[in-house]
N, C-alpha and C positions, 0 to 999 in steps of 0.2 A: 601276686606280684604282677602288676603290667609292665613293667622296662627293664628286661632283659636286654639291656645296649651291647653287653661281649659282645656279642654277634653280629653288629653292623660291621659287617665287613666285606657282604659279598660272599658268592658262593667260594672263589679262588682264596679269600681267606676265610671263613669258616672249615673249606675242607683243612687248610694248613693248621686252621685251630684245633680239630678235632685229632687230626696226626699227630701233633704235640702232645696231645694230652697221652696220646697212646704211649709215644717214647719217652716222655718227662713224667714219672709219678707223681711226683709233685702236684701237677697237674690237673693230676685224677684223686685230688683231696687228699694227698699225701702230705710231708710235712718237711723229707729232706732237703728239698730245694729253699724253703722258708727261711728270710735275715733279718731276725730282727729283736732285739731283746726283751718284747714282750712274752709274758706267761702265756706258758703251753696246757695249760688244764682244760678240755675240752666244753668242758659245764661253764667255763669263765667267761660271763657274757662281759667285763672289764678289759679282757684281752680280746675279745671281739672290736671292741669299741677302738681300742687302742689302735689297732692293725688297721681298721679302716678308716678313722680321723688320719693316719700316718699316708695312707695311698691316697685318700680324698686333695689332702694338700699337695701331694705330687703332681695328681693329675691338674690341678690347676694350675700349675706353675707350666705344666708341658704340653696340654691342651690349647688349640689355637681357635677352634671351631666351639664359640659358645653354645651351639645346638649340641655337639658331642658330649660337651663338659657339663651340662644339665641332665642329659640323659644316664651318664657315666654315674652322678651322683645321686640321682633316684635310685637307680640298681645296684650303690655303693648303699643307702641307706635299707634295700630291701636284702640284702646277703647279711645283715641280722639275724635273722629266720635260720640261716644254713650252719653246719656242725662244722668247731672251728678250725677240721683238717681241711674243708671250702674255704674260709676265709683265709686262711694261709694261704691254700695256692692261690685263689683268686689274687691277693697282694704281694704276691714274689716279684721280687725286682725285675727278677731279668724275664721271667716266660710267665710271669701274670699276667690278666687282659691288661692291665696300665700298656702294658711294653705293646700289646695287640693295638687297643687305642690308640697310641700314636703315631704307630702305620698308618693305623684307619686315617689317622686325622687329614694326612695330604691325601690318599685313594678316594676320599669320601667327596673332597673337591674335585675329584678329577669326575666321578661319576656323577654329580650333579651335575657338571659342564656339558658331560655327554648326556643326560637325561633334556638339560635345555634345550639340547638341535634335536631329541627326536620329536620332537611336537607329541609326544602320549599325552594324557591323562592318567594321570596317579594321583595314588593318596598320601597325603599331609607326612610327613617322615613319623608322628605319633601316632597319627590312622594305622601306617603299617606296623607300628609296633605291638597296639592295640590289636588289630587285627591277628598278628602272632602269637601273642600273649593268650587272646581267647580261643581259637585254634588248638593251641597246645598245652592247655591249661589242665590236664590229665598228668601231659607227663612233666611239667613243675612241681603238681604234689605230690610224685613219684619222690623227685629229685630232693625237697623238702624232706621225706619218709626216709631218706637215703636208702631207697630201693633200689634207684636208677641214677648211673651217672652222666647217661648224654641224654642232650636236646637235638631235635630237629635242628636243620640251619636253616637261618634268616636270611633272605634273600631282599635287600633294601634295594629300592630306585630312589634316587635322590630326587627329590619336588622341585621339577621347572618353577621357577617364579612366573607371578602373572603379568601377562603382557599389558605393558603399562606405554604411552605416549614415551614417555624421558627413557627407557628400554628396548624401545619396537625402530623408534625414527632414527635410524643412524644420520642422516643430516635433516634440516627441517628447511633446506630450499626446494623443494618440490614435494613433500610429503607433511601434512595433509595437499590436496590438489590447492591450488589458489586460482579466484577469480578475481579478476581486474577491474577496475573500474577502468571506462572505456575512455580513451584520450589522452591527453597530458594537460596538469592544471597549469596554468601561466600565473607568472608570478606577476601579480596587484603593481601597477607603473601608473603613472600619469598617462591620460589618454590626450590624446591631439583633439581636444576640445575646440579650440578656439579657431584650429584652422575648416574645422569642420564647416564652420558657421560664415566663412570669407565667403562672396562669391567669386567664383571664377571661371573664365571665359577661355579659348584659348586659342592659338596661332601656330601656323608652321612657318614662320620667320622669325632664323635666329638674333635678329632685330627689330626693334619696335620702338616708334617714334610717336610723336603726336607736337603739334601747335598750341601754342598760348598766345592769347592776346595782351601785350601788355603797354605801358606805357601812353596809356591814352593822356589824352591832353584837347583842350577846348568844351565847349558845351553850347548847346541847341539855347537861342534868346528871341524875346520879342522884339519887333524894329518896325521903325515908322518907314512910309516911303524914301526911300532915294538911301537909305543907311545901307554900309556894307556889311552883309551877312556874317555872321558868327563864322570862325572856321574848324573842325576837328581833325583830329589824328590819331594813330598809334601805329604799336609796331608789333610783329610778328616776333616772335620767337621760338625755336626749335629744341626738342629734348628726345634722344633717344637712348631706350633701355637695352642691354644685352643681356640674355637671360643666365641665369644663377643654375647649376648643377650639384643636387645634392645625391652620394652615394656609397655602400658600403657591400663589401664582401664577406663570403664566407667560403674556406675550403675545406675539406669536407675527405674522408675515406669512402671508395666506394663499397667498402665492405658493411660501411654502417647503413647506407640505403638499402643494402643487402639483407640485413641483419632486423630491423628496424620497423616495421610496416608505420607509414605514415610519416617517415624521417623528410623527406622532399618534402610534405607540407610544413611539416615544424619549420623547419630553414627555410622557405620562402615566408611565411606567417612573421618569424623573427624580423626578416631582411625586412619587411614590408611594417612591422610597428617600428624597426630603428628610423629609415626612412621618415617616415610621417611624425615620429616626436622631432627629430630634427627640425621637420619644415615647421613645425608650431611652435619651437622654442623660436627660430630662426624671424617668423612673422609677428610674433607678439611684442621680441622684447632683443632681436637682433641691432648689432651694434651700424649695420653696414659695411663694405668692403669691394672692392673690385670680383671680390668671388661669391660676395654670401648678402642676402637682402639686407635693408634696414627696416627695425618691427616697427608698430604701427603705434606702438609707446612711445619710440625716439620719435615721432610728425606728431605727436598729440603736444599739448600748448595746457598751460595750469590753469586751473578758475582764478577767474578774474572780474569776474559780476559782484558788482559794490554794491547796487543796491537792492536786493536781497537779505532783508532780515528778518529776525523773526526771534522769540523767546524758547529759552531753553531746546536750542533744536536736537532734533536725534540724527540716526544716520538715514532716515526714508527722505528729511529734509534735504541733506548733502547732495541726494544726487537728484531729487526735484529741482536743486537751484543749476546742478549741472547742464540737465534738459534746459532749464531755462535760457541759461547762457549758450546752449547750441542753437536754439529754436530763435533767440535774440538775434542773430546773423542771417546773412543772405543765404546761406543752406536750406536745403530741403529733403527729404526722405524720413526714411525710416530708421528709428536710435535705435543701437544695442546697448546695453549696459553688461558691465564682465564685473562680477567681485569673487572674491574668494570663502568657498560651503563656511566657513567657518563665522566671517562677518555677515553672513544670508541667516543663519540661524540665531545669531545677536539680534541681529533684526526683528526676525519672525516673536522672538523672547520678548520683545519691548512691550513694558507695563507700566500704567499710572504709578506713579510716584505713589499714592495715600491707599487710590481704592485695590490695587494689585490687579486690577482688569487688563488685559492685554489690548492693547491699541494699535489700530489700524487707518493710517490716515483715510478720509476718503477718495486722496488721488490714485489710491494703490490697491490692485485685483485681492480679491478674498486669498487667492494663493501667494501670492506677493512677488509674482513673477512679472508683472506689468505696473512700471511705475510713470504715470505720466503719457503714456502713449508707448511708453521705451520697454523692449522686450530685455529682460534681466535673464542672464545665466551665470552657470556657477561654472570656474575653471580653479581647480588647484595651483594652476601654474601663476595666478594672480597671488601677489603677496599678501597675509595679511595686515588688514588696516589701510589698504590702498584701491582707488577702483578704478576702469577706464569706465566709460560714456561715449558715444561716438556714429557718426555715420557712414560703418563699413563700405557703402559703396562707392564710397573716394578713393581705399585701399584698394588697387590693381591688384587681381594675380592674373595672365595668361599661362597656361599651358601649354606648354612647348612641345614637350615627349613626355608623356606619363609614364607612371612606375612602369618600368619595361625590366624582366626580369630574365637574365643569358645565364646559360652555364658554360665551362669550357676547360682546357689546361693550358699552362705555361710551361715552359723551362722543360723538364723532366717528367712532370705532374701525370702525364698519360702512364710510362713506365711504374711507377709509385700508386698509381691506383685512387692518384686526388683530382678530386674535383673541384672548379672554383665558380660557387654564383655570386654574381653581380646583380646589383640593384640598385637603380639612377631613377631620377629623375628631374627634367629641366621646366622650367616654369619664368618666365618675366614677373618682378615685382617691381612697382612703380607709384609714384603719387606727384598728382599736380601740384607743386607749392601754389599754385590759381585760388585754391581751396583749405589753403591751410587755415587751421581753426575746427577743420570739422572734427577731430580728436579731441579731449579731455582727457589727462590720467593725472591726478594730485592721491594727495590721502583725505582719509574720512576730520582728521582730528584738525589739518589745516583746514579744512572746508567750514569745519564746525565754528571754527575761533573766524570766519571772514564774513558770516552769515548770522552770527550771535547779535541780537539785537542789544544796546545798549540800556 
């Protein structure tokens, strides 16, 4: 017999067990205590069977511990073997082991509980049984012989379970350790592309003026002796600019710069990309205002070169003829071209209609960032299907006061523990109408239909 289960119960119930059996006869393989109206013939292994099918289904209905209830019924099917004044008492209602097991059943949890905090090492709850079983396997075939009516007691420790992640980390914010990845990622925006590319000069006078020559009139001729001289004229005119203040705050607890390492750079970094998108949305494609510039899309002027054509053009054509109609005029410098990644990579796509070879005019660089002499870049901020051309050095910016970045409190703010940074900055935008023309901004597809050779 290996599972001897009565006896999981600890020393405090084993001695109660063995007490029992002294005072209850029954007990000690007697028969008074026995309820049940199965036959009492001791030879009758049917009334064996009977008695213990009848406790096996008790115990399962009152058993809570599937370990108990497994155990209970291996050493319910091995008290077969035993003479059937054993089987009686072992299944007596009231001071059978059933009625012991069912103590056991909550004690048995409580000592596993306390077996978890001691951090031991033990063995498997059948290890120890096994272990008992062969240990005392001498006086079992006593007890078999009915030589002998007691067993040693078993002394069980309930098996810690094994220390598992989902059982050991009572929270999992700081256990396992965590490494960081170092900084904080910025969240993907439109970058100030276009203002990057202005140039800009700059001034400590919050006004700035400049002269035009306008309105001329007469012209220089040939003349014979004694003729009166050709005469000319014109007139001066004056234009001054006040410069435009772009700026935004942030207030701030000083517990989070506390708290934070690196928070003061994140909030200056913010204040300084809000800033600088403003001033590029502000310079490309602003409407104008007494407070805020006009962008350099409202001074651009639409293609208007007629005689410019050409068969089945694409878009490297569009803005070759754009160059053209800049370069056509009294202007001089150096062209940018602005289109949008989207219509740059249509571009670069473009293939023979038949043979599928990619085509590349010869006015335009192997990378296709030079078209015509004109330096091309890509801005998100351009629509697509639309493009400027242009010669940025007509576009004024002076700088007034650059990004200047204060912190400070108002109101209460010191009390409260907030702080508030600022971040301005002032600049002059301005353009000669003297020069107007040197802008371009139409779309690709009006270009195409005014440039289409018949």
């Amino acid at each position: 017999m290996k599972h001897n289960n009565f006896f999981l119960c600890g020393n405090k119930l084993n001695s109660d067990f063995h007490r029992g059996m002294r005072r209850h006869p029954a007990l000690r393989f007697g028969s008074a205590a026995f309820k049940t109206d199965a036959p009492t013939d001791d030879d009758d292994a049917d009334a064996k069977e009977a008695l213990l099918v009848q406790v096996r289904a008790a115990a399962k209905e009152t058993l809570t511990s599937d370990k108990l209830y497994k155990e209970f019924e291996k050493m319910n099917n091995e008290w077969k073997k035993f003479p059937l004044e054993a089987v009686r008492a072992f299944c007596d209602e009231k001071e059978g082991v059933l009625a012991r097991f069912a103590n056991m059943d909550a004690k048995f949890l409580e000592l596993e509980t306390r077996a978890n905090n001691s951090g031991q090492k033990e063995l498997t709850l059948r290890g120890q049984i096994e272990k008992w079983t062969t240990d005392n396997k001498d006086a079992i075939a006593s007890i078999k012989a009915g030589t002998r009516r007691e067993l040693p007691p078993m002394e069980i420790r309930a098996v810690a379970s094994p220390m598992l992640p989902s059982n050991t980390y009572v929270t999992t914010t700081y256990l396992p350790p965590i490494s960081w990845e170092a900084g904080v990622n910025d969240i993907p925006r439109a970058q100030p592309t276009f203002w990057d590319y202005l140039t800009k000069g700059a001034t400590d006078s919050p006004a700035f003026g400049w002269v035009n020559k306008t309105n001329v009139q007469g012209a220089a001729g040939f003349i014979g002796p004694g003729v009166l001289k050709p005469n000319i004229s014109f007139q001066l005119q004056t234009f001054i600019s006040t410069y435009r203040k772009v700026a935004v705050t942030d207030k701030v607890a000083q517990e989070l710069l506390w708290d934070i390492k690196g928070m003061e750079t994140l909030i200056k970094d913010e204040i300084r990309y809000q800033i600088l998108i403003a001033c590029n949305t502000a310079v490309f494609s602003g409407t104008g205002s007494a407070t805020s510039p006009t962008g350099i899309t409202k001074l651009a002027v639409a293609y208007t070169l007629t005689t410019i054509k050409t068969k089945t053009p694409n878009y490297f054509d569009v803005l070759r003829a754009a160059v053209a109609q800049l370069r056509s005029g009294n202007l001089t410098g150096d062209i940018t071209i602005v289109i949008n990644p989207i219509d740059s990579a249509n571009m670069d796509m473009t293939k023979a209609s038949t043979a599928g070879t990619y085509l590349m005019p010869s006015f335009v660089t192997a990378d296709g960032k030079t078209i015509a002499g004109a330096t091309v870049i890509e801005d998100a901020s351009m629509p697509v299907g639309s493009f400027f051309a242009g010669f940025l050095r007509y576009y004024k910016i002076l700088i007034y006061k650059p990004l200047i970045l204060t912190f400070g409190w108002e109101n209460d703010d010191f009390t409260k523990n907030l702080i508030t940074y600022l971040g301005e900055l002032a600049f002059h935008q301005y353009f000669n109408t003297a020069y107007t023309g040197a802008f371009i901004y139409d779309t690709f597809a009006l270009v195409l239909t005014a440039i289409t050779a018949p």
